[in-house]
Backbone as JSON, one array per atom type, in Angstrom:
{
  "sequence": "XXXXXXXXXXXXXXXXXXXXXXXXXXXXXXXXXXXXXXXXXXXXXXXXXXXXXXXXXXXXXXXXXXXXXXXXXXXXXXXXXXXXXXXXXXXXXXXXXXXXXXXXXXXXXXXXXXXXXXXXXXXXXXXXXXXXXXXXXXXXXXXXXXXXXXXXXXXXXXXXXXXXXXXXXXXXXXXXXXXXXXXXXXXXXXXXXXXXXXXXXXXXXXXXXXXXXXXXXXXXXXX",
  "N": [[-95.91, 258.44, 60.13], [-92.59, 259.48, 61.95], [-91.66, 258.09, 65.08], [-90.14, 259.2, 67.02], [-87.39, 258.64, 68.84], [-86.06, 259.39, 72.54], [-83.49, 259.81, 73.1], [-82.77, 261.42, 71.15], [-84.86, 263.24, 70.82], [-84.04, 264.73, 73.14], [-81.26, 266.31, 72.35], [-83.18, 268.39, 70.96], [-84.18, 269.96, 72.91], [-84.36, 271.38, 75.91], [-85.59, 271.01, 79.66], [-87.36, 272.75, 82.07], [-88.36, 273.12, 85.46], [-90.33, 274.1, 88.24], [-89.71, 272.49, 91.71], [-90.93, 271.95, 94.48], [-91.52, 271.66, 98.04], [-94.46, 270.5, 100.01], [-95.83, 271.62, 102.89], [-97.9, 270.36, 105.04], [-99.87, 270.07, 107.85], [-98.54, 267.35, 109.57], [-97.46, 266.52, 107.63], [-95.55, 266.0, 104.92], [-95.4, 266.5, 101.54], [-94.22, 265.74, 98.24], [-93.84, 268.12, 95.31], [-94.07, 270.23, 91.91], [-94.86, 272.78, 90.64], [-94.78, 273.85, 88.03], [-93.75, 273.47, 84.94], [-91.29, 274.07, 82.14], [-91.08, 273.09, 78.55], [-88.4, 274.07, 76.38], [-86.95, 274.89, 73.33], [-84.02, 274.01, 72.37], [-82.63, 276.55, 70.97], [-83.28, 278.74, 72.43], [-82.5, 281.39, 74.06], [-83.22, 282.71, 76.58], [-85.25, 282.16, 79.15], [-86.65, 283.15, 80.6], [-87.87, 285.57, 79.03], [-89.16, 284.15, 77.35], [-92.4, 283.44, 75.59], [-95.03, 280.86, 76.35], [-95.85, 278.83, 73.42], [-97.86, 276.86, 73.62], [-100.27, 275.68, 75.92], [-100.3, 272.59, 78.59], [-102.16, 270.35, 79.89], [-102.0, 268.13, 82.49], [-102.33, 265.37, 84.28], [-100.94, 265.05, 86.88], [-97.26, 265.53, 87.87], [-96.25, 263.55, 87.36], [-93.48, 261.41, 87.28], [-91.69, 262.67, 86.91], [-88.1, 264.89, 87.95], [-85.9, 266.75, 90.24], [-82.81, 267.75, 87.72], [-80.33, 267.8, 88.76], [-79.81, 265.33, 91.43], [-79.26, 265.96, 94.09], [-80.08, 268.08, 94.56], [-82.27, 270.33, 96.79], [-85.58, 270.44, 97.32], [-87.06, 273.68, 98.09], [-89.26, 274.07, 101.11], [-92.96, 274.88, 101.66], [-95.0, 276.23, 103.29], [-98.96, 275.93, 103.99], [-99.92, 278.9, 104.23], [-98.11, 280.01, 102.94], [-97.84, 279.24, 100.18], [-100.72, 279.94, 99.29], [-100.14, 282.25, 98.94], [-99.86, 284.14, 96.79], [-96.95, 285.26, 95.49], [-95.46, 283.89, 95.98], [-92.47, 282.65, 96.04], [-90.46, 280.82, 93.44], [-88.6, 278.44, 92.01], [-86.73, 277.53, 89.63], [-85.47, 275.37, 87.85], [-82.87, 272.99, 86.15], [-84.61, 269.93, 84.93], [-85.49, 266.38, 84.84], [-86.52, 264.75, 82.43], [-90.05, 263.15, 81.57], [-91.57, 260.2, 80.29], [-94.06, 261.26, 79.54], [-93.34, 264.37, 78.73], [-91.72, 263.76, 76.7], [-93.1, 262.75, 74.94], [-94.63, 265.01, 74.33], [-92.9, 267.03, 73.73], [-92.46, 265.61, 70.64], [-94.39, 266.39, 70.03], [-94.15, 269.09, 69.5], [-92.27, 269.11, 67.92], [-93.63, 268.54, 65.81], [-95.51, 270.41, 64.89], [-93.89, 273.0, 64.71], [-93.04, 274.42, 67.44], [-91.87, 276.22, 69.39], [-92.07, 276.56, 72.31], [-93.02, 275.4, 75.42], [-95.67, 275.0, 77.96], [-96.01, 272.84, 80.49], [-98.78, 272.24, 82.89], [-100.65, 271.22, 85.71], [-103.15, 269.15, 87.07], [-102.91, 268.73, 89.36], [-100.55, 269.49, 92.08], [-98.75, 267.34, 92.96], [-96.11, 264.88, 93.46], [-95.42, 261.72, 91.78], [-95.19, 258.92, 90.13], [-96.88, 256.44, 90.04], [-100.15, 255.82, 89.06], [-101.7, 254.47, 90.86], [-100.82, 255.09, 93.54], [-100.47, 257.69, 93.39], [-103.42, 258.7, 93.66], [-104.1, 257.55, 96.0], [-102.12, 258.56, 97.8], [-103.24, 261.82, 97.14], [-106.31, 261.75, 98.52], [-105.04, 261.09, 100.69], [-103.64, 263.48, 101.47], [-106.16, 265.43, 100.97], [-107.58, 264.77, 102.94], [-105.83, 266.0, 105.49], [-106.31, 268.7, 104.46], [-109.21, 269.87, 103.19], [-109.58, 271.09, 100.77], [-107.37, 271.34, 98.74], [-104.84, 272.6, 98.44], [-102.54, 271.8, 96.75], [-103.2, 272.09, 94.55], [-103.47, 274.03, 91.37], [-105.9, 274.42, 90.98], [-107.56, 275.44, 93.38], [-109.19, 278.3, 95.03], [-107.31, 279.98, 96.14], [-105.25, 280.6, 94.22], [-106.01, 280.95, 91.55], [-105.03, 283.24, 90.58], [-102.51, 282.39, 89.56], [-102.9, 280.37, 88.39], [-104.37, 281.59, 85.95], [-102.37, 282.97, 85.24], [-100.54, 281.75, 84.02], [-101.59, 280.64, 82.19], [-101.79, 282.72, 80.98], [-100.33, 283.84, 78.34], [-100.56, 282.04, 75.93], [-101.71, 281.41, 73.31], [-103.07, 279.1, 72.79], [-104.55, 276.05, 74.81], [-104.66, 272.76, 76.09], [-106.1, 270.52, 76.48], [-104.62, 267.61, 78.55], [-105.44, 265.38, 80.84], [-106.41, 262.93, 81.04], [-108.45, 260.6, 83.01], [-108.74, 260.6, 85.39], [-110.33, 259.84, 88.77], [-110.13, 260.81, 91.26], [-109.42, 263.13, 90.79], [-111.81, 264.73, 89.26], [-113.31, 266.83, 90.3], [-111.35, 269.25, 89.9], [-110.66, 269.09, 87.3], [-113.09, 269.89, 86.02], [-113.3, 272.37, 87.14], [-111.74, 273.65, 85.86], [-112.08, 273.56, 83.2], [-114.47, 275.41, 83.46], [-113.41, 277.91, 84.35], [-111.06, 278.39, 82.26], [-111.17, 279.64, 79.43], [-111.65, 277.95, 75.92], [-110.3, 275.53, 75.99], [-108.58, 272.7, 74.25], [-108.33, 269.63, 73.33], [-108.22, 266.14, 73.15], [-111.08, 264.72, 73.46], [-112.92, 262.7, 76.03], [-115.33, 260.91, 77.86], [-116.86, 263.2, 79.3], [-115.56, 264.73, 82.19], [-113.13, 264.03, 80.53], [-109.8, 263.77, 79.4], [-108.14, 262.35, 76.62], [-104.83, 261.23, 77.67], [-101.32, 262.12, 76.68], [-99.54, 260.15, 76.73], [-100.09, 257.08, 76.37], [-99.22, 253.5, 76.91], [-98.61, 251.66, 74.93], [-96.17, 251.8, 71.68], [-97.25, 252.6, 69.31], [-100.13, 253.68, 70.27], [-99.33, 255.87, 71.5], [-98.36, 257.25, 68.54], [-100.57, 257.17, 67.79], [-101.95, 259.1, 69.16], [-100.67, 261.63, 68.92], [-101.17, 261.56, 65.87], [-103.65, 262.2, 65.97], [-103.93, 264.56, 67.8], [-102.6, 266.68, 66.66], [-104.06, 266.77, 63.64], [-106.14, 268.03, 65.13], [-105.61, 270.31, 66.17], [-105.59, 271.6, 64.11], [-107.64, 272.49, 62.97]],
  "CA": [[-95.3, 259.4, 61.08], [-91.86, 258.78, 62.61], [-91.56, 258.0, 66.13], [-88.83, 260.12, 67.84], [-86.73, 258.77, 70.63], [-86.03, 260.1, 73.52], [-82.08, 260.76, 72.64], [-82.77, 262.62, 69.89], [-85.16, 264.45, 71.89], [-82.94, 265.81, 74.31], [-81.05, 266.85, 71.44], [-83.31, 269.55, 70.69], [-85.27, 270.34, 74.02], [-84.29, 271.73, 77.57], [-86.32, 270.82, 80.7], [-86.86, 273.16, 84.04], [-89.16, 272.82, 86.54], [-90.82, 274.32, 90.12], [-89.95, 271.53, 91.97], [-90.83, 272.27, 95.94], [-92.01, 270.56, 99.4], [-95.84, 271.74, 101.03], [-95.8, 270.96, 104.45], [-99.6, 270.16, 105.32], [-99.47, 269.37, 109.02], [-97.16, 266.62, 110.04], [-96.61, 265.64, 106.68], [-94.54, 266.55, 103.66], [-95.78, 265.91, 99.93], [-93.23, 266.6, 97.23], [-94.22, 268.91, 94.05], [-94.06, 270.68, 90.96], [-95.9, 273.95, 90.33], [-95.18, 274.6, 86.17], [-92.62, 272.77, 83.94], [-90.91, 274.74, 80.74], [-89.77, 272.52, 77.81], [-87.73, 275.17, 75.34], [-85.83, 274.49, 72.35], [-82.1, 274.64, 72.63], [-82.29, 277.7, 70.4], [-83.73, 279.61, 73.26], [-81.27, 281.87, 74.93], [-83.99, 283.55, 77.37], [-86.62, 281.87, 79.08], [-87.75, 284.37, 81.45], [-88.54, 286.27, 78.19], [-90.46, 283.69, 75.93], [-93.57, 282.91, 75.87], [-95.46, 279.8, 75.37], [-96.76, 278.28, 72.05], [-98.82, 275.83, 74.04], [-100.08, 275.02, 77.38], [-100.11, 271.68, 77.88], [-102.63, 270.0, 81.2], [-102.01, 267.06, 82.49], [-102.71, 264.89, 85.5], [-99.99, 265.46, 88.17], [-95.98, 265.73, 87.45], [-95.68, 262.01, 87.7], [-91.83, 260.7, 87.83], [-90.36, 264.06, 86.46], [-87.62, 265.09, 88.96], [-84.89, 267.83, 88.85], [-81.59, 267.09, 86.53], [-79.54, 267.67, 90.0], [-80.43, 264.66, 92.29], [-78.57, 266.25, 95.21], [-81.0, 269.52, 94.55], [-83.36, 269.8, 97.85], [-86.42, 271.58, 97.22], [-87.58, 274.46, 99.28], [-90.51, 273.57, 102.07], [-93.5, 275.99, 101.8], [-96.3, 276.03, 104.34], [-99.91, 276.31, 103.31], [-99.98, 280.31, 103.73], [-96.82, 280.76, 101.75], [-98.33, 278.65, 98.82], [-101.32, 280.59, 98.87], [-99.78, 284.05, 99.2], [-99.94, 285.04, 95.2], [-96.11, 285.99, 95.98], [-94.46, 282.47, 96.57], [-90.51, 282.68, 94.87], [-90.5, 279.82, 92.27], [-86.7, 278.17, 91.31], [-86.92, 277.04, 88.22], [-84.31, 274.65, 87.43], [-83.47, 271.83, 85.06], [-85.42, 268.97, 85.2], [-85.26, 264.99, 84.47], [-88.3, 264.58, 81.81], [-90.25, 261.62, 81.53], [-92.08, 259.28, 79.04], [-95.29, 262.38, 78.5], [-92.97, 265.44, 78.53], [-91.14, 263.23, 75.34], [-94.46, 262.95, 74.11], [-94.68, 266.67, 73.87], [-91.75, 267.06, 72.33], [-92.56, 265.46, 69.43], [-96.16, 266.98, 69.58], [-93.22, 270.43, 69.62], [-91.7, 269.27, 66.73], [-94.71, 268.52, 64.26], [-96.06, 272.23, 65.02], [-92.38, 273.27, 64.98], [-93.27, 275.17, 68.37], [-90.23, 276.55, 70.54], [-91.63, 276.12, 73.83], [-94.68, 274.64, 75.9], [-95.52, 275.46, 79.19], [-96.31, 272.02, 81.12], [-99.6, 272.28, 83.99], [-100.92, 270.02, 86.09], [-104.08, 269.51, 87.93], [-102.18, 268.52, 90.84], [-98.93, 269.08, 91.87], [-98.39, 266.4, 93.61], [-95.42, 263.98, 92.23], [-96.15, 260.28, 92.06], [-95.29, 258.54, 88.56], [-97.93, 255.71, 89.64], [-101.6, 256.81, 89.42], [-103.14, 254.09, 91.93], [-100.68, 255.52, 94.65], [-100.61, 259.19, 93.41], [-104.61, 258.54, 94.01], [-103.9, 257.46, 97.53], [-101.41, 260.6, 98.59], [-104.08, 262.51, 96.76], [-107.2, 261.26, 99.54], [-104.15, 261.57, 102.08], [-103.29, 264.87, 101.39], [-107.18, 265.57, 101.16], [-108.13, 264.68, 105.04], [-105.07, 266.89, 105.85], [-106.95, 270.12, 104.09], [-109.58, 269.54, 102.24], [-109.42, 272.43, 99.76], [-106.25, 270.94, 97.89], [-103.78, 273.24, 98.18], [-101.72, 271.22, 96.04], [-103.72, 271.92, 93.04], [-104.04, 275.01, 90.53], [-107.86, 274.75, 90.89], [-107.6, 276.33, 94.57], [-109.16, 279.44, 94.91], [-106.61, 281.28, 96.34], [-104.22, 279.93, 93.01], [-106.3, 281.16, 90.57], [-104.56, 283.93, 89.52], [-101.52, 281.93, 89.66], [-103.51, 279.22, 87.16], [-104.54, 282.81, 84.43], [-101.19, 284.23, 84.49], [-99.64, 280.58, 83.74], [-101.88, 280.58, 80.54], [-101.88, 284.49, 79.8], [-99.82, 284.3, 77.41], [-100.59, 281.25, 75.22], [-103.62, 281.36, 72.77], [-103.63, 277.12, 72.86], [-104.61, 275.16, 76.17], [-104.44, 271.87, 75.56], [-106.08, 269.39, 78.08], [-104.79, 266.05, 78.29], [-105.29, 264.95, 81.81], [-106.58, 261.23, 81.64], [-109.63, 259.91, 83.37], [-108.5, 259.7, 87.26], [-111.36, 259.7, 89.36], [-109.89, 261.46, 92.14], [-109.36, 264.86, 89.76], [-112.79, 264.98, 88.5], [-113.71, 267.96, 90.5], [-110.31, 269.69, 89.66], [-111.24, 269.0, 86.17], [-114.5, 270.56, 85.85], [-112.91, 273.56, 87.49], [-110.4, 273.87, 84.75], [-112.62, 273.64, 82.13], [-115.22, 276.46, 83.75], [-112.65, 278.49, 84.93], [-110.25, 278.35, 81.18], [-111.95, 279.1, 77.68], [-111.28, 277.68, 74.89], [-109.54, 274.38, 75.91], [-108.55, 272.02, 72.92], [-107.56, 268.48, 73.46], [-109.0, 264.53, 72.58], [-112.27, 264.55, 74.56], [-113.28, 261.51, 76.31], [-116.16, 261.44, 78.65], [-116.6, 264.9, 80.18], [-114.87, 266.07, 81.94], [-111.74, 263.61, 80.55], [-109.39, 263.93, 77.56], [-106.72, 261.5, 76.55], [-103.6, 261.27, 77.71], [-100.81, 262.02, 75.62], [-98.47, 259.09, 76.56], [-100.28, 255.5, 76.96], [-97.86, 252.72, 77.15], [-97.73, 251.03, 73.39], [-95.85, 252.99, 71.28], [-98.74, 252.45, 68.19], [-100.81, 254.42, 70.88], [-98.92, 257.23, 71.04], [-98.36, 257.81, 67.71], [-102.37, 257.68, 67.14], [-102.39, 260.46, 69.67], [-99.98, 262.44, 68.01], [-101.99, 261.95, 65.05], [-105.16, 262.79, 66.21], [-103.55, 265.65, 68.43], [-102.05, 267.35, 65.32], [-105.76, 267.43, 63.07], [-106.84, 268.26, 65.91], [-104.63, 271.58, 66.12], [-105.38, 272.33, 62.59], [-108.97, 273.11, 63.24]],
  "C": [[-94.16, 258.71, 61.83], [-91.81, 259.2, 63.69], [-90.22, 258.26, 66.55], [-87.94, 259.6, 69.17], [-86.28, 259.63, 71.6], [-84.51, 261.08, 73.18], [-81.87, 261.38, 71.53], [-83.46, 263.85, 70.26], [-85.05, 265.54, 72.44], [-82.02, 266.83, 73.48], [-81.66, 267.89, 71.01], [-84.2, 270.25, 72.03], [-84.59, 270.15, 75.54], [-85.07, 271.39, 78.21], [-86.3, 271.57, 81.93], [-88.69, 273.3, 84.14], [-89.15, 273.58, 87.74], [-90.96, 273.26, 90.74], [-90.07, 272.46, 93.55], [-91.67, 271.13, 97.1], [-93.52, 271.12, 99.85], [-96.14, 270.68, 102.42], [-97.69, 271.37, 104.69], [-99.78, 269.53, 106.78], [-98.42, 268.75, 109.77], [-96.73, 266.24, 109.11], [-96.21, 266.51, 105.72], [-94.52, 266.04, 102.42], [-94.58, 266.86, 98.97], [-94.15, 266.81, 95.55], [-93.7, 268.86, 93.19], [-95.35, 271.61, 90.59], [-96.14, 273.73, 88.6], [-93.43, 273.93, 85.99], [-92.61, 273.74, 82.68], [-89.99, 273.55, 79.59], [-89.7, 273.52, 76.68], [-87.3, 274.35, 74.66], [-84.67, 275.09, 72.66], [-81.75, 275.82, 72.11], [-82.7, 278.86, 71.22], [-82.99, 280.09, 74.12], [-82.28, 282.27, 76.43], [-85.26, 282.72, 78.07], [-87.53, 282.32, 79.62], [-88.34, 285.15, 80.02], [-89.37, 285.57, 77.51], [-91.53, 283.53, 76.69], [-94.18, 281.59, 75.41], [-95.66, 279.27, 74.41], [-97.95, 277.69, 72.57], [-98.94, 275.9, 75.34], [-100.43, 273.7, 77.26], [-100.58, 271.28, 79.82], [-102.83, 268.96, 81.49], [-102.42, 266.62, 83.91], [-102.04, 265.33, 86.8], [-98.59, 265.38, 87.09], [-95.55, 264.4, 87.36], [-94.59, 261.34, 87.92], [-90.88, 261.71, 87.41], [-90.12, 264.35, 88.33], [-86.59, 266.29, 88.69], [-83.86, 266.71, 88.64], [-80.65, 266.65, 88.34], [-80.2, 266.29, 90.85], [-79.62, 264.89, 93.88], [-79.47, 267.65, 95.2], [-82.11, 269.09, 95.49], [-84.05, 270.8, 97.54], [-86.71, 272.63, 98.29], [-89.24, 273.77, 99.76], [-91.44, 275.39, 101.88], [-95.1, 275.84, 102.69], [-97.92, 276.61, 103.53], [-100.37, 278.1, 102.92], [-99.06, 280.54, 102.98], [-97.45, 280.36, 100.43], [-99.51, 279.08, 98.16], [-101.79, 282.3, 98.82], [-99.87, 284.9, 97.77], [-98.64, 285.27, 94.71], [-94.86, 285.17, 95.89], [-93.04, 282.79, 95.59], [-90.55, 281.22, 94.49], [-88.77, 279.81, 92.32], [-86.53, 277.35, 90.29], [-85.57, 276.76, 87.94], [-84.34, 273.25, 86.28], [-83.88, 270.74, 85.62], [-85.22, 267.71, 84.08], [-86.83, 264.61, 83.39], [-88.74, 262.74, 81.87], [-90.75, 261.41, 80.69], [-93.48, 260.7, 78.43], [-94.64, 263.56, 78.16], [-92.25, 265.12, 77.21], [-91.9, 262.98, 73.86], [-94.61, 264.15, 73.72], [-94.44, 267.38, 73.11], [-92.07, 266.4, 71.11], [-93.93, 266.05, 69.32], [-95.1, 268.72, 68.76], [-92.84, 270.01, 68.27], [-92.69, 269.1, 65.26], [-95.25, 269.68, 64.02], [-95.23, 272.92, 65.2], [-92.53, 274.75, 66.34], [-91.87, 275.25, 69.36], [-90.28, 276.68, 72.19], [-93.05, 276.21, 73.78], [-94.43, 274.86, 77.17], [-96.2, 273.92, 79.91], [-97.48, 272.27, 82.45], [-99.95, 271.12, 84.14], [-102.07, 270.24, 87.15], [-104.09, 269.2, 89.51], [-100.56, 268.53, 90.84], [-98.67, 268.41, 92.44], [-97.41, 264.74, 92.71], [-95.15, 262.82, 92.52], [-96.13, 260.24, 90.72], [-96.56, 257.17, 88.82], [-99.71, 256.23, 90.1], [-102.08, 256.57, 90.21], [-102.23, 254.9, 93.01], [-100.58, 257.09, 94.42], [-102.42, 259.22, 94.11], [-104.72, 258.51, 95.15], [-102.93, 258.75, 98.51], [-102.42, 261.24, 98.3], [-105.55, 262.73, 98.15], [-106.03, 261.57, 100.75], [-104.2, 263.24, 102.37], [-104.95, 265.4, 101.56], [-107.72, 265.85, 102.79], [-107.15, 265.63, 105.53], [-105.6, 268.5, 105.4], [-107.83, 269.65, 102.71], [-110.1, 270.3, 100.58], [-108.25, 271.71, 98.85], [-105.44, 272.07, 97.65], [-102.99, 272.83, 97.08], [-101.62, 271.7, 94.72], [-104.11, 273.6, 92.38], [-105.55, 275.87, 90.99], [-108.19, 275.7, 92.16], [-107.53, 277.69, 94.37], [-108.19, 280.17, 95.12], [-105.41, 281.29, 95.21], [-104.77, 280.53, 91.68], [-105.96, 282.51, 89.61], [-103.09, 283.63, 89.34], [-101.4, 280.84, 88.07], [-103.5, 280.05, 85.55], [-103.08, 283.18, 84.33], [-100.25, 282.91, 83.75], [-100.07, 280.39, 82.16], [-102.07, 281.75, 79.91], [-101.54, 284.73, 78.31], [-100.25, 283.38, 76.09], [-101.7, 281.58, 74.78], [-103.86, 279.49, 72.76], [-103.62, 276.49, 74.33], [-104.78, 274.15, 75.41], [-104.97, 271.04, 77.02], [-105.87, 268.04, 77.98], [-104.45, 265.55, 79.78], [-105.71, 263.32, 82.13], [-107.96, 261.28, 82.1], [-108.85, 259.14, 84.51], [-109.38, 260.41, 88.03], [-110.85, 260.72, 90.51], [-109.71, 263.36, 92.05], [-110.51, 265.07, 89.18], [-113.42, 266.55, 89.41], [-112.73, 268.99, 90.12], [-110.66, 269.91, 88.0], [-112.31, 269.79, 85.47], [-114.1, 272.07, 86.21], [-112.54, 274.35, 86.41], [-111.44, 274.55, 83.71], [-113.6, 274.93, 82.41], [-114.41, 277.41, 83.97], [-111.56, 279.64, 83.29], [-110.95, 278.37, 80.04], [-110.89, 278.66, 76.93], [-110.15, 276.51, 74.79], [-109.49, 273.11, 74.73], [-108.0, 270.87, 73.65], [-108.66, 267.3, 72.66], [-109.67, 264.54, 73.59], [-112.7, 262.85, 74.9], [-114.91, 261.86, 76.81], [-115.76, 262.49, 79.26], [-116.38, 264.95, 81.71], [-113.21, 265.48, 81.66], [-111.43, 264.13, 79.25], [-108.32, 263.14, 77.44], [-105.77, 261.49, 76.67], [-102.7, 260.96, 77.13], [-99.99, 260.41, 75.48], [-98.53, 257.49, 77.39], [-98.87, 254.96, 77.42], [-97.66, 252.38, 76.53], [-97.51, 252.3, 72.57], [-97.4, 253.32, 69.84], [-99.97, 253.55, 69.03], [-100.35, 255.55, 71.37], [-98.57, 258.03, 69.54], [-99.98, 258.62, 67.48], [-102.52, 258.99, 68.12], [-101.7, 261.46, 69.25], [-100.63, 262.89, 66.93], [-102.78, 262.86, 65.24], [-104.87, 264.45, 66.81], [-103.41, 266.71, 67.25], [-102.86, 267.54, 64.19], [-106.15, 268.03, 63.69], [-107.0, 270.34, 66.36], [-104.76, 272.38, 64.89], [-107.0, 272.93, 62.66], [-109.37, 274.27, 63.75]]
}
């Protein structure tokens, strides 16, 4: 199987993103609701629909394309109003959304809808872990996250359309109730099972270990 770089990538695959602010008291955690990667052949994206959903840990170092783009601030009732206005713009991908992409191109799929069991954006896990417990003592419901009741028809309409969920969130301790949600909440989730309630994440760090998940991902899909 050949391993795809990134600038070839880009070459066939757009990036946008809900990037926004949630003001939780005195403090201010920066987001990402739902990521879209399309193929360039996609004129429309309000009209398509998924191929895949695709569930991962948090948004980790994805940012938007603009770095002068300020997100909007949304207070905990706005975020759990059902209602919230989304701005979906392009977005800076990172090392798992590249992963994707080539998962996109072996199932020649034209677009994937990116979730996350937190939106909270932090590319390293031990300190995403630590905002995570921060943000926690500030409300301990997690607004942040999908799994929040008042989100959950925010979470169904995000996978309405797709017949494939796909869970590849990792094994971080701090998401294990988030996790369990998902999975009770979502039938028919497909991914590389670990211990329950984990599943492998698409984009270790040697490349030899992403291919094998590619592999495995892609039997996996054929079933």
């Amino acid at each position: 199987m050949e391993f795809i770089y990134a600038e070839r990538l880009k070459n066939h695959f757009s990036v946008f993103g809900h990037f926004y602010d949630l003001e939780i008291g005195n403090s201010v955690f920066n987001c990402r609701s739902v990521l879209e990667i399309v193929s360039q052949t996609i004129d429309d994206l309000n009209s398509s629909k998924p191929c895949a959903v695709v569930v991962m840990m948090n948004p980790g170092s994805s940012k938007p394309l603009n770095p002068d783009y300020i997100p909007q601030k949304f207070s905990l009732d706005e975020i759990k109003s059902k209602s919230w206005k989304k701005d979906i713009i392009p977005a800076k991908p990172d090392n798992a959304q590249y992963q994707i992409m080539r998962l996109m191109l072996l199932k020649d799929w034209k677009h994937v809808r990116v979730l996350n069991l937190s939106d909270l954006r932090n590319g390293n896990s031990n300190k995403f872990s630590i905002e995570y417990r921060n943000a926690q003592i500030l409300d301990a419901s997690n607004p942040h996250s999908l799994m929040h009741q008042d989100r959950y028809t925010e979470l169904r309409n995000y996978c309405l359309n797709s017949s494939i969920v796909i869970a590849a969130w990792g094994s971080t301790e701090v998401l294990r109730e988030s996790a369990e949600l998902f999975l009770r909440n979502i039938d028919n989730v497909r991914g590389l099972p670990l211990e329950s309630p984990w599943y492998r994440y698409p984009s270790p760090y040697r490349k030899d270990q992403k291919l094998n998940w590619l592999k495995c991902m892609y039997e996996e899909l054929k079933t």
